[in-house]
Structures are given as C-alpha cells and as structure tokens.
C-alpha positions as CSV (number, residue, x, y, z in Angstrom):
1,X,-57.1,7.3,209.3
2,X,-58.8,6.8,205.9
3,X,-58.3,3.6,204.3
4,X,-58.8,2.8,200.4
5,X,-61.6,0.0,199.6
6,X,-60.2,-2.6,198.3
7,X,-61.2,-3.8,194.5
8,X,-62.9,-6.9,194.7
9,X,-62.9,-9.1,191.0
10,X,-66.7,-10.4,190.4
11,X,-66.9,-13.6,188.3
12,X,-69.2,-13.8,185.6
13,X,-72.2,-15.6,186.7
14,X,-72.9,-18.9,185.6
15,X,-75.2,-18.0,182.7
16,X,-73.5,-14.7,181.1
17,X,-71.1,-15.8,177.9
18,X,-67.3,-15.3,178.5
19,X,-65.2,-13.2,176.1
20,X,-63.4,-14.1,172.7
21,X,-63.7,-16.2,169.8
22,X,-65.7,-19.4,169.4
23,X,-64.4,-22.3,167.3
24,X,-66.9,-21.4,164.6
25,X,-65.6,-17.6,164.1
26,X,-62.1,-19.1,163.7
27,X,-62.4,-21.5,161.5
28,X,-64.5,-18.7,159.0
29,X,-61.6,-16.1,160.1
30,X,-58.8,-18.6,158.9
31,X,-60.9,-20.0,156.2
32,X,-61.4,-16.1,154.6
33,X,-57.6,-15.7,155.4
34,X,-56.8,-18.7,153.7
35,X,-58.6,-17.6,150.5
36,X,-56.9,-13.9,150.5
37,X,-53.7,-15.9,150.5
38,X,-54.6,-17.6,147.5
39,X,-56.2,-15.5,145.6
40,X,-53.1,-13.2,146.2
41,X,-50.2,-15.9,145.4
42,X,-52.5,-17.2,141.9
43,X,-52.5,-13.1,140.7
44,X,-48.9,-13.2,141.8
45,X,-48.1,-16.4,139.5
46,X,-49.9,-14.8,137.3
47,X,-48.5,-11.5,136.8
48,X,-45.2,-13.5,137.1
49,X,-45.7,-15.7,134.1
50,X,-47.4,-12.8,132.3
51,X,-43.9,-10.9,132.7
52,X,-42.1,-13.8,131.7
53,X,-44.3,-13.8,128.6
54,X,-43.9,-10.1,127.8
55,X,-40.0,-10.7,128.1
56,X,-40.0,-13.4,125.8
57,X,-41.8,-11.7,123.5
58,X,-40.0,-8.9,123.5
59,X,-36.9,-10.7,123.2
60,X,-38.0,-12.7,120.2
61,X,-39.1,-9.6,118.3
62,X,-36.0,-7.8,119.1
63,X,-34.2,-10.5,117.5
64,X,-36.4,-10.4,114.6
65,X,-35.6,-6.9,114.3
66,X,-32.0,-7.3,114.5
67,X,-32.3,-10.1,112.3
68,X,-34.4,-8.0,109.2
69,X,-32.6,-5.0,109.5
70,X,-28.8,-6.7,108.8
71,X,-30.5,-8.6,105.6
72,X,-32.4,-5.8,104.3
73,X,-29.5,-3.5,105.0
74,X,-27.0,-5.5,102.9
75,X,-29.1,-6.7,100.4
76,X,-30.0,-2.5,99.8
77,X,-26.6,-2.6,98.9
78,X,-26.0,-5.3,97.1
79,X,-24.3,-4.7,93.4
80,X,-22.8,-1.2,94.6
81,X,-19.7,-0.8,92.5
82,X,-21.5,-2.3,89.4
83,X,-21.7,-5.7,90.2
84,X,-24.7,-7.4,87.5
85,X,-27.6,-9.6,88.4
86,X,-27.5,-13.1,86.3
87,X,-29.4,-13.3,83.4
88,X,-32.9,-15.0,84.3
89,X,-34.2,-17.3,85.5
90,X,-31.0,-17.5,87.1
91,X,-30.5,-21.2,86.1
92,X,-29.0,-22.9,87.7
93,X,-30.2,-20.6,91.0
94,X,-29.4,-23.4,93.7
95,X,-26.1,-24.2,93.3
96,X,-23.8,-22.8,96.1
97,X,-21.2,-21.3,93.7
98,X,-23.0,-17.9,91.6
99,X,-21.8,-16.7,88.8
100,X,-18.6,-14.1,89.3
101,X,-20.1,-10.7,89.1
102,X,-23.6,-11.8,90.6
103,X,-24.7,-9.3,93.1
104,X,-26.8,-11.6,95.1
105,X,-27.9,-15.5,94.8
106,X,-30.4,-17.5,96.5
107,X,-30.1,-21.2,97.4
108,X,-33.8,-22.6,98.0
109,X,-34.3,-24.5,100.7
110,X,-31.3,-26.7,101.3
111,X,-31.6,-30.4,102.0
112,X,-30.9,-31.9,104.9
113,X,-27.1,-32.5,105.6
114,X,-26.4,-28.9,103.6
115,X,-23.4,-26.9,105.6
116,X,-21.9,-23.5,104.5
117,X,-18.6,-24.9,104.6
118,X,-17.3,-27.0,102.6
119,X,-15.5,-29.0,104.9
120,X,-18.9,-29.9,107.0
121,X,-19.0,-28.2,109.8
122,X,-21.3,-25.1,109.8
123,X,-25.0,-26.7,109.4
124,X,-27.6,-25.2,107.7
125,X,-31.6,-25.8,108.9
126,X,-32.9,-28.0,106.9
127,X,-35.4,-26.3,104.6
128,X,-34.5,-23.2,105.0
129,X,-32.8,-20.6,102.1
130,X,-29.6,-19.2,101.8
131,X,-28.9,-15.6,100.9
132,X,-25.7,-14.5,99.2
133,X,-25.0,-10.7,98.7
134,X,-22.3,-9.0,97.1
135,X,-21.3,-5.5,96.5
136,X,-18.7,-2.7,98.0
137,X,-20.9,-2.8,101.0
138,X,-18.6,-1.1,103.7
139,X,-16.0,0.8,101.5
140,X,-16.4,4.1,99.2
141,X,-16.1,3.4,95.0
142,X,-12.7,5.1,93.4
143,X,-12.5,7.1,90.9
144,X,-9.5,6.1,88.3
145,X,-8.0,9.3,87.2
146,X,-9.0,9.3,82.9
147,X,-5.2,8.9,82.1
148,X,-3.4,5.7,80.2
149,X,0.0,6.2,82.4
150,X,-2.5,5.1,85.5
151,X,-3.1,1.7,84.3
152,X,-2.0,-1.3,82.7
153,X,-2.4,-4.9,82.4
154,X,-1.2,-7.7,80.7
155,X,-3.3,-10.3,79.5
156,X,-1.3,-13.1,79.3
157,X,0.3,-13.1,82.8
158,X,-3.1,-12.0,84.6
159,X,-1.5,-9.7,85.6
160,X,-1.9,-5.8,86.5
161,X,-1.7,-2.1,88.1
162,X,-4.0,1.1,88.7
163,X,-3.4,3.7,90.4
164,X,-5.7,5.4,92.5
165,X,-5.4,9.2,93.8
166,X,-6.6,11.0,97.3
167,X,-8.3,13.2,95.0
168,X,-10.9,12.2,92.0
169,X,-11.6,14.4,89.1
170,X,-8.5,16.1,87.4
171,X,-8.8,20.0,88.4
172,X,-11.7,19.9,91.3
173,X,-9.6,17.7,93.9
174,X,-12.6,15.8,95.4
175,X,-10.9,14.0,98.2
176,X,-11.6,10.3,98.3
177,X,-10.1,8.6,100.9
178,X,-7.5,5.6,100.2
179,X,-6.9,4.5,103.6
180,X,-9.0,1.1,103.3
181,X,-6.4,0.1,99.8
182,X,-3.7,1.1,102.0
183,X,-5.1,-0.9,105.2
184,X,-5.9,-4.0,102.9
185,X,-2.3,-3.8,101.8
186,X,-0.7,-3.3,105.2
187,X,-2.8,-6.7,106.5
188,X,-1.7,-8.7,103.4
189,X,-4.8,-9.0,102.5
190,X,-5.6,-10.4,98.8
191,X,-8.8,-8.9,98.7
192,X,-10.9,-8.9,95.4
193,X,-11.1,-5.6,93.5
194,X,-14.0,-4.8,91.0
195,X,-12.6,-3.0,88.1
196,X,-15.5,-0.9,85.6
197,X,-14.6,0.5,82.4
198,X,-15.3,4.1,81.5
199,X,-17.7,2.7,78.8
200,X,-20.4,1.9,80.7
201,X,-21.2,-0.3,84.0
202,X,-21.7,-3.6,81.4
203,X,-17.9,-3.8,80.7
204,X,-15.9,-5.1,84.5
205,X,-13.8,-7.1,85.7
206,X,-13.5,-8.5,88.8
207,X,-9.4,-8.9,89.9
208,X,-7.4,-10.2,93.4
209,X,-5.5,-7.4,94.9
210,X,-1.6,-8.3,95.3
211,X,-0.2,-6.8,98.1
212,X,2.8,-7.5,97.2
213,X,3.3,-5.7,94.1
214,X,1.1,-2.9,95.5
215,X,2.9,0.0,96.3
216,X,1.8,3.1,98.7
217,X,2.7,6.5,98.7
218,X,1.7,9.8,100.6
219,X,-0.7,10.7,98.4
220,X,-1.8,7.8,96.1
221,X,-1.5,4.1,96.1
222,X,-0.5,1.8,93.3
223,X,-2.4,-1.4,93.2
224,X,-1.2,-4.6,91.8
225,X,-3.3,-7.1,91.5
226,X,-4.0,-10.5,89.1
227,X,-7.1,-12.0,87.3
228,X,-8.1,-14.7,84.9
229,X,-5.6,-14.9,82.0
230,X,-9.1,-17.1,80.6
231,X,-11.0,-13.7,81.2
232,X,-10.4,-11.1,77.9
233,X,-10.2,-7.7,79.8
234,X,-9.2,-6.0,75.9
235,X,-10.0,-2.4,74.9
236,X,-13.5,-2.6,76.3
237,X,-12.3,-2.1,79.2
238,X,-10.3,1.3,78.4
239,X,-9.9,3.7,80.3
240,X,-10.5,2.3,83.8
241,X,-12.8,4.8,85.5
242,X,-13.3,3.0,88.9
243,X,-12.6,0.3,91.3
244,X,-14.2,-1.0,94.4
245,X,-13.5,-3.7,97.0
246,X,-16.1,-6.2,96.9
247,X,-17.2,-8.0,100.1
248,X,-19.4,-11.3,100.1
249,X,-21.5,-12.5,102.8
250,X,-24.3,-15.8,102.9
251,X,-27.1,-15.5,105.4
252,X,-27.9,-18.6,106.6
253,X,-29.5,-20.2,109.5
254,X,-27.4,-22.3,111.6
255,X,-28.7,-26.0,112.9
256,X,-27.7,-25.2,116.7
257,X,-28.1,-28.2,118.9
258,X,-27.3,-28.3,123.0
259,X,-25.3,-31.6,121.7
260,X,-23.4,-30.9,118.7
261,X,-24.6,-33.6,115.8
262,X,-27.3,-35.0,118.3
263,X,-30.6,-34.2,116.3
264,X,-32.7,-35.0,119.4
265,X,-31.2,-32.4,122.0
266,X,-32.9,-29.0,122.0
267,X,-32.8,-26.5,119.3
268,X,-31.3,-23.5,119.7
269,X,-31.3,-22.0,115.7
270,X,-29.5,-18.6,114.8
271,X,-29.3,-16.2,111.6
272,X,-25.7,-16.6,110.9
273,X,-23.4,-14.5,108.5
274,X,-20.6,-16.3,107.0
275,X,-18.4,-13.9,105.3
276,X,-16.6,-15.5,102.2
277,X,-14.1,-14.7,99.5
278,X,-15.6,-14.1,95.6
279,X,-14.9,-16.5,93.8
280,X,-12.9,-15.2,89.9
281,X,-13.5,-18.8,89.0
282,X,-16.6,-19.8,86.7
283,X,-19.5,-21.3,89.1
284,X,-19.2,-25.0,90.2
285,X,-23.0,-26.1,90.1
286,X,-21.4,-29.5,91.6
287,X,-19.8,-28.7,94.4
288,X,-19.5,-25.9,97.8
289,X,-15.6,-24.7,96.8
290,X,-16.2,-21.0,98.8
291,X,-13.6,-20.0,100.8
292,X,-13.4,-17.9,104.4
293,X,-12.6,-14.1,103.9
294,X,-8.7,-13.9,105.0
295,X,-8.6,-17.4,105.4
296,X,-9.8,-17.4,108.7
297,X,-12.8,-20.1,109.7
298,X,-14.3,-17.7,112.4
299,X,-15.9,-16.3,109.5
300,X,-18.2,-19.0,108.5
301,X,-19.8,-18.7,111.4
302,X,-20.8,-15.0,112.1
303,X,-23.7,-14.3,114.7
304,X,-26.4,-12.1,113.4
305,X,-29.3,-13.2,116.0
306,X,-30.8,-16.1,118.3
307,X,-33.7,-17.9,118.0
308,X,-34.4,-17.2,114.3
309,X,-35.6,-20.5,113.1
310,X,-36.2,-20.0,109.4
311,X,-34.5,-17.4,106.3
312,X,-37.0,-17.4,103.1
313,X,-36.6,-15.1,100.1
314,X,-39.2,-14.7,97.2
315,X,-38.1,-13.1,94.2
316,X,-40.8,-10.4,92.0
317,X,-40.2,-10.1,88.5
318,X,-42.8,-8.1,86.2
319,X,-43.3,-11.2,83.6
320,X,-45.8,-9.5,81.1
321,X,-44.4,-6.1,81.6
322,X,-47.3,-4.7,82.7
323,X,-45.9,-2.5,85.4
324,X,-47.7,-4.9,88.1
325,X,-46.3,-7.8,89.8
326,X,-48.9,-10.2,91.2
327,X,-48.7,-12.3,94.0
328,X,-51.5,-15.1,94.6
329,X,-49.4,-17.2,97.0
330,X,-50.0,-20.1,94.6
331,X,-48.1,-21.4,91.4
332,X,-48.2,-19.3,88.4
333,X,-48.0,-15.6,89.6
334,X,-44.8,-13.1,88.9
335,X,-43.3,-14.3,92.4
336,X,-40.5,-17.0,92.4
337,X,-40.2,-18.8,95.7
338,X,-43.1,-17.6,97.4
339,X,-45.2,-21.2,97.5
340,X,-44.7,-24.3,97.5
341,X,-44.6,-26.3,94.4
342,X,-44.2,-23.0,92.9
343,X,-44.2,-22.8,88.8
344,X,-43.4,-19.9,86.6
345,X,-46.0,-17.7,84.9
346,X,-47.4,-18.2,81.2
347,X,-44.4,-16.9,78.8
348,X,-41.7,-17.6,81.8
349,X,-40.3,-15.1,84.4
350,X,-39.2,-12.5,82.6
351,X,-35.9,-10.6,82.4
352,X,-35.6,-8.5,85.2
353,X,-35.9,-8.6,88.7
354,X,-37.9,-6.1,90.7
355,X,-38.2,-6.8,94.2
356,X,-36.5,-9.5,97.3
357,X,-39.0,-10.2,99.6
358,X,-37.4,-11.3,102.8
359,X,-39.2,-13.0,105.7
360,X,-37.5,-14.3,109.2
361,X,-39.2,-16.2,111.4
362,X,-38.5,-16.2,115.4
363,X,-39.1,-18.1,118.3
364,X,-39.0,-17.6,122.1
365,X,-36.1,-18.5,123.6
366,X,-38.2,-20.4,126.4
367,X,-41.3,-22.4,126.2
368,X,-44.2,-21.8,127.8
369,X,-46.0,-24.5,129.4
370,X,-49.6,-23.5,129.3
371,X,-49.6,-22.3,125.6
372,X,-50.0,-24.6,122.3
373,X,-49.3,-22.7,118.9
374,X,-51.5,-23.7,116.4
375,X,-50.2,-25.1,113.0
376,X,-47.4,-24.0,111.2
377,X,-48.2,-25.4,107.6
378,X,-45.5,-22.7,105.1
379,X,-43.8,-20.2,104.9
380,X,-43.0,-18.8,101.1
381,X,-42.5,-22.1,99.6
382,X,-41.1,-23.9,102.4
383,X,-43.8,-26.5,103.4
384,X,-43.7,-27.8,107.1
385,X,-44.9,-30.9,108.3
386,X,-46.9,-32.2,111.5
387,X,-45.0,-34.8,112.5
388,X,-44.2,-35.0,115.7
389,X,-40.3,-34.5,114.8
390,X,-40.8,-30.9,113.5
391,X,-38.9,-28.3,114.2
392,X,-41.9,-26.5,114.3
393,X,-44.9,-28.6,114.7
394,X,-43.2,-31.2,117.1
395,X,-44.6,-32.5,120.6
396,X,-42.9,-29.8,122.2
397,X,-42.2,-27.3,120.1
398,X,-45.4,-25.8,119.8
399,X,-45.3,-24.5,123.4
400,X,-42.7,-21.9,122.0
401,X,-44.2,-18.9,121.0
402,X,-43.2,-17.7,117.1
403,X,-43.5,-14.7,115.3
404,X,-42.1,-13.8,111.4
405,X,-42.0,-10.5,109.6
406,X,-41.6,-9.8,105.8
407,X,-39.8,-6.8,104.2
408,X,-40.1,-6.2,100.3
409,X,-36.6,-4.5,99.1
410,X,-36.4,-2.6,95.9
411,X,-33.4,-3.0,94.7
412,X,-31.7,0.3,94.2
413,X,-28.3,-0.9,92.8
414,X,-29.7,-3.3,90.2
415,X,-31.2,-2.6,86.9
C-alpha cells in the first residue's frame, strides 16, 4: 500500500525578509493616493465653478439679447401711422408727459425717488433713462375710402365718425382687415385713434375711440370717437385718408429689491415695459399724469428681462449738415446724451434727428466669489460713482460679472 508524503510548511529562517508592505511604502502609497484625490476634487471644483460661470454668462447675455431686441424692435417702429418727432432740441425733453403726436421721448437719467406711476409705486433705478415709443406698433394702418359721406366731425362737441371698409382703394378691393376696430370695440376699449389727412402726413389728429357710438357691420365698421374741442381739426384735415391705433409703451428699469422699499437688501433690477394710454392733452412738464392702458395697473409693470441694471439712449443729429455725425464721447459733438456733462455743438443741435443709440447693461444673476470687476466709471452720460453704496461699484457688487451692448437704430418711420 502506497501512502502520499505528507507536505511539510518550512518557516522562513531567521534572516530571510517576510512578505508585504513596510510602513514606509504605505505611508508613500497613501501619501500619492492622497494627492490623486486632490488634485482630482480641486479640477472637479474647478470645472464646477467654470460651469457655473459659463451659465451665468450665458444667462446674462441672453437677457441682454432679449432685452435689445424688444427696444430696438419698437423703437424701428416708432411713428408708424404718421406720428411726428418734436421740434428740436426737444425742450423741455425730460418731462414725463411728451408732446401729443411725439413718436418717442427720452427722460434722462431720472433722480432718485422717480416711479413710472404716478401714484408711486413702480420705481425707476436711479440714474438710469426712460424710453417712450409710440406708433401703430402691432396693428395694420387703414385706408379711409376718398368719399365725404365716410366721415364727419363736429368741432364744437369733439365729437366724430369714419368709416372704415374690409377693402381699401375704390375698384381694386385690397382687403384690409378690421377685426382689431371690431375687437377694440367688442372689449370697450377707448383706445386712441390717429387720424391723417389726405394732404399730407403734417396735417393729424390724434382722437379716443367711443365704443359706444361705434357701430359694426359685416363688412365695415363705423367708428365714433371724440377729441379736443381746443384742437382745430378744419379743412386741413379733408378728406381723411387713414387711421391707425396708436399704442404707447416706456422702457424703464425697475428698482427690484428682495425687501420692497429696503434700499439695503439685494438688488434684483429688470427692463420693464409699462404700457400707457396717449395722452390728447398738451404735456404737463410739472407733473407724471400717464395713465395704464385699459385702466389696468398690471400694465405699469410689464417684464421685458432680469438683471438688466441700466437703459441709456444717446440721440445723433447731423448739426452742420455735413452728412457726418461725430461722436467724441465728450461735450460738443452731434451726439445728445452720450457723456456726461454733455453740451451741444457750436450753432446748436440741429433740426433733425438721425439715429437712437441704445445701450443695456446686464449683470449675473449670481455673484462670484473669486472675481472682482474692475471700475465702472459711465455709461453714455450716466456717471457712476465708487462709493461703496453703488449699485455698481459697491463692496459687493463688483463680484457680479456685467456686460452692456449698444445698437444704433435708424429711424425708418421718422423724417
């Protein structure tokens, strides 16, 4: 019978080295391993606070984007339907209440305490301009049909009709669609109506729609409506050739706080749109007396974007007629508005205006902790300071990152 040997363990001797890992290799192993981990969490922070960067940014430009586009857009528009500008230089520009048939109107960089309410309770950044446009910005411009039995007016009431066709130009049936005269009427709406006299874009009138003396039918609708008796419409304004509904709308940027009326809680600014009625009244250079559209205060307070800290316009007007319009940043040149302590050229400003310059001015909507902007000193002729309360320069503001963009707007409707 065969039997297996039997394995027999043999202990290292007494001088051979045992197996494993001495103290020294593991604290160089863990010491390595520790450095990986860091070096791997610091690029992850990293890459972390570079996307929340890139985010911000984004965001911020976005709104800027948003912001330029609705301003440019409207402003494009502004005096379709043959609304005027005001003779220049626009004196007195600042006052809150333009002139009736004023396309668009600037109010310079309000003081402090300036709301776009009358009643105080929309306010406006402190420095900042306000932009007011006018014009038949959303609706088409009607045609009048050239025939006395489609209009009439009295003078002494303030009172008056026009009719106004689907179809424009007797014998080629042009449709033209009535179905924002009829919609204004259905909502009781007393919506102002821009009349212009087949004589040329000079002679208007602007004139409240009456919804109650309007009156629709299938394929026309008869407006009523009442103006001035102070304001001569007369033969100058025969025959009525068109009529347009004109809309209003001030660009403003609202004082946002995270405590309503507590200056020292964080700012939160916004490019509002506050939608008001034109005024038929002569301007008011004392007082704010516009009015909500419709009468409904939601509409002093329309959002347009976040975060846009600052509205300024500059104003290009060819002084010498030279076909140029120069811009030196600095008192003197053809631009109104665009420095501070701004003063008019040699021989004045001129009597037409060229171009609207419109810059916005964004910040993040969160602050970054390792990042200081530099100074802000202006922007156009709104002149910043360093203390430490700024909106801009202040202890912590400057950790929020800021960007502004400028568009120059020919304006197409004005001549």
């Amino acid at each position: 019978m065969k039997t297996r040997p039997r394995s027999v363990a043999v202990l290292p001797s007494a001088g051979q080295p045992s197996k494993g890992f001495t103290l020294i290799e593991m604290v160089v192993t863990l010491l390595v391993l520790s450095i990986v981990i860091i070096l791997t969490l610091t690029l992850f922070d990293t890459n972390t606070r570079l996307a929340g960067v890139q985010t911000s940014v984004s965001d911020m430009q976005q709104n800027l984007r948003a912001a330029q586009h609705m301003v440019v857009r409207d402003l494009r528009a502004s005096g379709r339907g043959a609304l005027t500008m005001p003779s220049l230089p626009f004196a007195p520009f600042d006052t809150f209440d333009p002139p009736a048939t004023a396309a668009m109107w600037v109010i310079n960089n309000v003081p402090a305490n300036t709301t776009i309410d009358p009643g105080g309770n929309y306010p406006v950044v402190e420095g900042t301009d306000i932009l007011i446009v006018r014009g038949a910005l959303s609706t088409p411009v009607w045609m009048i049909l050239d025939d006395p039995s489609n209009y009439d007016w009295n003078q002494g009431a303030g009172t008056g009709w026009a009719n106004v066709a689907n179809t424009a130009i007797s014998g080629l049936n042009i449709p033209q669609s009535i179905e924002p005269l009829n919609s204004a009427i259905d909502d009781n709406r007393a919506d102002t109506l821009l009349f212009v006299s087949a004589k040329g874009d000079v002679f208007s009138r602007l004139a409240t729609l009456d919804p109650g003396t309007s009156v629709q039918l299938a394929d026309s609708v008869r407006l009523g409506f009442n103006f001035s008796p102070g304001v001569t419409w007369g033969n100058q304004m025969r025959p009525l050739a068109y009529v347009s509904l004109i809309e209003e709308y001030r660009y403003y940027v609202a004082d946002h706080r995270a405590v309503a009326g507590d200056a020292g809680s964080s700012w939160h600014p916004r490019l509002m749109r506050a939608r008001t009625t034109p005024s038929l009244s002569p301007p008011d250079p004392a007082n704010n007396t516009s009015t909500p559209y419709a009468g409904d205060d939601s509409n002093w307070a329309l959002e347009v974007a976040d975060n846009i800290a600052d509205l300024q316009i500059a104003l290009g007007m060819d002084a010498n007629n030279d076909g140029a319009i120069t811009d030196s940043q600095g008192p003197g040149d053809e631009w109104m508005y665009n420095a501070p302590a701004d003063t008019a050229p040699a021989g004045g400003w001129g009597s037409r205006l060229f171009y609207i310059r419109v810059t916005t001015l964004a910040l993040a909507e969160r602050p970054d902790r390792k990042y200081e902007a530099p100074d802000f000193l202006s922007l156009e002729d709104h002149d910043y300071t360093l203390a430490v309360t700024d909106n801009l320069n202040g202890t912590n503001r400057r950790q929020y990152r800021r960007r502004f963009t400028q568009t120059q707007v020919d304006l197409r409707n004005l001549f």
